[in-house]
N, C-alpha and C positions, 0 to 999 in steps of 0.2 A: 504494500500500500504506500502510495507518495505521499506526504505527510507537510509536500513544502507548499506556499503559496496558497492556504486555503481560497476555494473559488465560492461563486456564487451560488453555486449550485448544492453545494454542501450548507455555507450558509441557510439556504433558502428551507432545505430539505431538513434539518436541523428545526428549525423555528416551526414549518409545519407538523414534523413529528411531536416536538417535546411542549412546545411554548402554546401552538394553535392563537395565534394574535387574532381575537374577533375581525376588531380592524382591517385586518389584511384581505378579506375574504365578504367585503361589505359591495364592493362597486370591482369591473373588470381592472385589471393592472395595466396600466403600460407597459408593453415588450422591453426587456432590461437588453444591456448588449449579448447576449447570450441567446436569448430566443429571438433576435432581429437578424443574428446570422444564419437560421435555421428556417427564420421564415416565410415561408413559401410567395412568391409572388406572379401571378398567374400572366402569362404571354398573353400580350395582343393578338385579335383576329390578323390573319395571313394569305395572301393567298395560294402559298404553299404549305399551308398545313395538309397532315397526313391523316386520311379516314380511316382509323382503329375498327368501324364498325363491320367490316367484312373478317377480319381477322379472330374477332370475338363473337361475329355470330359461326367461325368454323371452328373453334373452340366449344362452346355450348352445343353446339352439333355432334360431338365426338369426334372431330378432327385431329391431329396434332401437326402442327407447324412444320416445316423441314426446311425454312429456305435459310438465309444468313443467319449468321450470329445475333444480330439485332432484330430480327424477326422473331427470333426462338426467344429472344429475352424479354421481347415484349407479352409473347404468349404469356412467359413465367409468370409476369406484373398482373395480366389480366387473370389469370386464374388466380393467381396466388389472393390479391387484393378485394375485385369483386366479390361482393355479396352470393351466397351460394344458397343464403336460406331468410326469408324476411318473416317475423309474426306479428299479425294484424292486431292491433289494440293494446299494442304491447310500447310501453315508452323508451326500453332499447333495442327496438327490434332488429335490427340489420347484424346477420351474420356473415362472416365471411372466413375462411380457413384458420382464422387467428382471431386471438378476442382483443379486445378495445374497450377499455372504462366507457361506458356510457352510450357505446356504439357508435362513439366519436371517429374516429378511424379519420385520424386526423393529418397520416402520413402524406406526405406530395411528394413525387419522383422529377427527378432532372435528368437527361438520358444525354450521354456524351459524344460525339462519333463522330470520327474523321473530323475532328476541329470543327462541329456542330454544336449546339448545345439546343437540345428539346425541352420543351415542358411538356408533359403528359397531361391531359386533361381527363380524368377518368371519368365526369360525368357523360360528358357531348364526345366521350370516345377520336378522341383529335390528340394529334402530336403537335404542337406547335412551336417553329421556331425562336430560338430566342438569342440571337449572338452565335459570336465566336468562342471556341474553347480551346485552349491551348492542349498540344497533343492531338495523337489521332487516336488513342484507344480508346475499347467501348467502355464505358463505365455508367454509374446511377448514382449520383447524389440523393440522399436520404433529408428531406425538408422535412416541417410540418406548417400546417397551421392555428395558430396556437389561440389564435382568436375565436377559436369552435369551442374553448376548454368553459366551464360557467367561472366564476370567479369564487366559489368554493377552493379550486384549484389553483389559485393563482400560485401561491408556493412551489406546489406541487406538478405543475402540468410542464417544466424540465426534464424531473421524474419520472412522469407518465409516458411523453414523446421518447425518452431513451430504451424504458423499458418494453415499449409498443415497436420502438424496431428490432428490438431483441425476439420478441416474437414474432415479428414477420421476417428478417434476415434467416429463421429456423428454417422455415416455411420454404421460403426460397432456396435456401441451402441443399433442403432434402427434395426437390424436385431437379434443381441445377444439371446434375449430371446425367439424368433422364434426358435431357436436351440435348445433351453434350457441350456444358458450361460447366466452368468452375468460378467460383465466388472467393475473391480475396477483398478481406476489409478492409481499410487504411480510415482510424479511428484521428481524428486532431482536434483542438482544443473548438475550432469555430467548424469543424465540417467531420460531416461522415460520408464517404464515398466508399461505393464499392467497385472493383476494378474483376472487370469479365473477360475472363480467358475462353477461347475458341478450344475446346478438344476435338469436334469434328460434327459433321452431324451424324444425328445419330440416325437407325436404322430405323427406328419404330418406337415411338414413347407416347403413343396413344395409350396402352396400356397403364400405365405410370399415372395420367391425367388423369382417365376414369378412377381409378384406384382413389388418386387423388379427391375429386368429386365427390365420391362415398364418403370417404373420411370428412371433409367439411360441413357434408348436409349432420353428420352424426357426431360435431364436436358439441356443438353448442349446447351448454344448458340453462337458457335462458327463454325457453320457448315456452313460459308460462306465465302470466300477467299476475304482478304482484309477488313474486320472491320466490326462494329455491328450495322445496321440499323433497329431498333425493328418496329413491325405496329404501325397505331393509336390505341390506345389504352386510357380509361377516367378511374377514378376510383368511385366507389359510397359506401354510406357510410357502407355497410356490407363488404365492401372488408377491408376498412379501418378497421374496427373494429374488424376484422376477422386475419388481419397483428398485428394491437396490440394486439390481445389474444394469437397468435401464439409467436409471443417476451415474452411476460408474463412465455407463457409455456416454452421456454426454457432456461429462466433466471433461472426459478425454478428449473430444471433440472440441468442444473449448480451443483448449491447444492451439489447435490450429485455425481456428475461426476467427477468434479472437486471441489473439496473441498477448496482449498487453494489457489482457482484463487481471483482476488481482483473484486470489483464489475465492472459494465459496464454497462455503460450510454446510448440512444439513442435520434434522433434526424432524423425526419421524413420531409422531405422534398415533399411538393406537388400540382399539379397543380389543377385548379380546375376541378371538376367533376360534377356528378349525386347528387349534394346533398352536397358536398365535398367544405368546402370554401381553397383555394389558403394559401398557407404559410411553416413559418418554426415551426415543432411542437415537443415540449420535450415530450417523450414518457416515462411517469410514472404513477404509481398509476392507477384510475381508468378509466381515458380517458384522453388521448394527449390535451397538451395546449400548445395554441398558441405562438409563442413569437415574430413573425412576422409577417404580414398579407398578403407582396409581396408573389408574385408568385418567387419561388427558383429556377428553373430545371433550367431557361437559364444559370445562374451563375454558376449551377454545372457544366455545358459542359464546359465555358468558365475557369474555374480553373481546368478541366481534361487536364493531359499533354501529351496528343496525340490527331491527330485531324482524330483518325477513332471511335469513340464514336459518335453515334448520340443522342443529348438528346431532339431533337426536336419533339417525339413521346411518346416520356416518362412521365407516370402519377405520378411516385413518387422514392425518391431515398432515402435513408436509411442511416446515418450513427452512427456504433457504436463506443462509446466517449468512455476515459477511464482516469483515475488520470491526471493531467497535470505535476504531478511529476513521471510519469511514465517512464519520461528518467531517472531518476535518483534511478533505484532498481536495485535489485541484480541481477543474472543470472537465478536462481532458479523461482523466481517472475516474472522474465521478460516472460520465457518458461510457465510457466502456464497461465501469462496472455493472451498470443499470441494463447496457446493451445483455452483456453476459446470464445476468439473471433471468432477464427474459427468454433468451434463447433458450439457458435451463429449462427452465418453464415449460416452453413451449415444446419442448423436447419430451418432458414427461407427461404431457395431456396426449401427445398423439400416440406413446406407449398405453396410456391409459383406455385409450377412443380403441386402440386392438386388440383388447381384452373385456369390451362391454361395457365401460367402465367411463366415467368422467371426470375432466380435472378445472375444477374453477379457480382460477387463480384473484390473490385479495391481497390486499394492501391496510384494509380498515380495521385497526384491531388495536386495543389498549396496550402502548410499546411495552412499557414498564411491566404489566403483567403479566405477557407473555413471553421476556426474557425470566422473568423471575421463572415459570411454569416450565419451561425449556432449561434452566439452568448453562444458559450462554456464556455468561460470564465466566465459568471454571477456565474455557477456549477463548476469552479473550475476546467474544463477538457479540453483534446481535441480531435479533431476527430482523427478516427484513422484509420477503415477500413468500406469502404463503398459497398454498396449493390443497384445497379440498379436495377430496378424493372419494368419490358415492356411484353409486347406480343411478342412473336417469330415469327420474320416475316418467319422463317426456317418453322416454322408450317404453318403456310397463305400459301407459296409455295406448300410445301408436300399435304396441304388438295385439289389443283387444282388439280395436276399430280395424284391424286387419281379418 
């Protein structure tokens, strides 16, 4: 962890975690220099912009793309991004392969090539030019726009935009080489780009997509109006061990994803099960050890700061820890850490979505008492971003009306 130059974004994240200033969170903020370099600003009309909508309706058709590099990467953007499942009456309803606080899905892409620079326009499906860009290789600047966020988040919605590309860089990562791309990140203090390597095309990654498509319609669990009551649901020990190989796998992935994210801790919360004893477990090395033996999940509902979480069905909950001097790093460190997490994340929901299984990820939760409950501190860390872990009672319905 960098320790030098505390940044804004630490600041920021600090105050909204421990202090919550009413004040802060009364009227929207002005964009600080931090989210003004990040913020998206949308191309003028052109009259060479490029029609996306032939390309994404042979996508939804079951098509898969074969021509250039930048073809194949635009498919990625549109499947990845796009909405795969919408629910009517429902005030976050827009899903799309990766979750978004609020269904804000706030990310905007900048598309590089041959000394071009694009804006993506994913509503009206248009590429629109915008300048010159130094270099010819392809790459995707990662923007957002930050003025979607309510102003509850003003603190917070740094935090949110990092960790939201952490989940969708996942996203893209694991479809990439289906295409025949590889994805390299180059994290910096004012920019995240990522930098697209040509491995060829490929032969055939329609397969890949649909696959893909199944997973996004079945990630979501939010397809029920007014909050989240998952089934009964127990855990038993191949599920367990099957959760800690999947963390394993993508801590290791990391590595190479993110290079320059700092490490990150976990902390496995669970009820008892098939085989499964009750406790709070450090997930390291080569099997989870104990450091509690109570049974956790009530306490996790009771320190969630909303009361539409149900965690009264819930076999286990998940939180990733991270430096406890992590309010205190740069901006640079802070954005890759947050990127990192998210990718974890999104790494274990889609482990989770191929065993039946859901993963809500949450932020909302009483700091103080669920370090103390987790026992973080012995490691030197704290919780940071957590992952509910239940059956979709969305699915339990859908299988009846079938």
């Amino acid at each position: 962890m960098d320790h030098v130059a505390t940044g804004r974004c630490a600041i920021d994240e600090f105050s909204f975690r421990y202090l919550a200033p009413a004040q802060a969170s009364t009227a929207a903020r002005e964009l600080d220099a931090y989210e003004r370099a990040f913020q998206a600003t949308p191309a003028g009309d052109d009259a060479t912009t490029v029609d996306l909508a032939p390309l994404f309706r042979a996508l939804v058709t079951g098509a898969a793309p074969a021509g250039d590099a930048r073809e194949r990467l635009l498919a990625l953007l549109l499947q990845v991004h796009q909405p795969m499942t919408v629910t009517p009456c429902a005030g976050y309803g827009v899903h799309a392969s990766y979750p978004s606080p609020r269904a804000y899905y706030p990310l905007r892409f900048t598309l590089l090539d041959q000394g071009q620079r694009w804006q993506l326009d994913m509503r009206q499906l248009r590429l629109r030019p915008d300048g010159a860009s130094a270099g010819a290789r392809l790459a995707l600047k990662l923007r957002a726009d930050f003025t979607l966020y309510a102003p509850l988040y003003n603190l917070f919605r740094k935090s949110l935009f990092a960790l939201e590309a952490g989940h969708f860089l996942a996203e893209l990562a694991a479809l990439a080489p289906h295409a025949g791309l590889r994805i390299e990140t180059v994290a910096k203090p004012r920019s995240l780009r990522l930098e697209v390597h040509d491995d060829g095309t490929p032969a055939n990654w329609q397969a890949a997509l649909a696959a893909h498509r199944a997973y996004a319609r079945e990630r979501s669990s939010g397809r029920f109006h007014g909050g989240f009551y998952p089934a009964p649901h127990t855990f038993d020990v191949p599920a367990v061990e099957a959760l800690h190989g999947a963390l394993a796998a993508g801590q290791a992935a990391l590595a190479h994803i993110l290079p320059g994210a700092p490490p990150i801790g976990a902390r496995l919360c669970l009820r008892p099960g098939h085989g499964v004893d009750p406790g709070v477990y450090r997930v390291t090395g080569s099997a989870p050890a104990c450091v509690d033996p109570r049974d956790p999940v009530d306490a996790c509902g009771r320190a969630y700061n909303y009361d539409n979480f149900n965690f009264r069905t819930v076999p286990a909950v998940l939180f990733l820890c991270v430096d406890e001097l992590a309010f205190h790093c740069n901006d640079a460190t802070f954005t890759e850490m947050n990127m990192a997490l998210g990718y974890l994340n999104q790494q274990l929901i889609r482990h989770l979505s191929g065993h039946g299984l859901v993963g809500r990820p949450f932020r909302s939760y009483d700091q103080l008492a669920i370090d103390n409950l987790l026992q973080t501190a012995a490691d030197g860390q704290r919780a940071y971003y957590g992952l509910l872990v239940a059956r979709n009672r969305c699915r339990e319905a859908w299988g009846v009306l079938r």
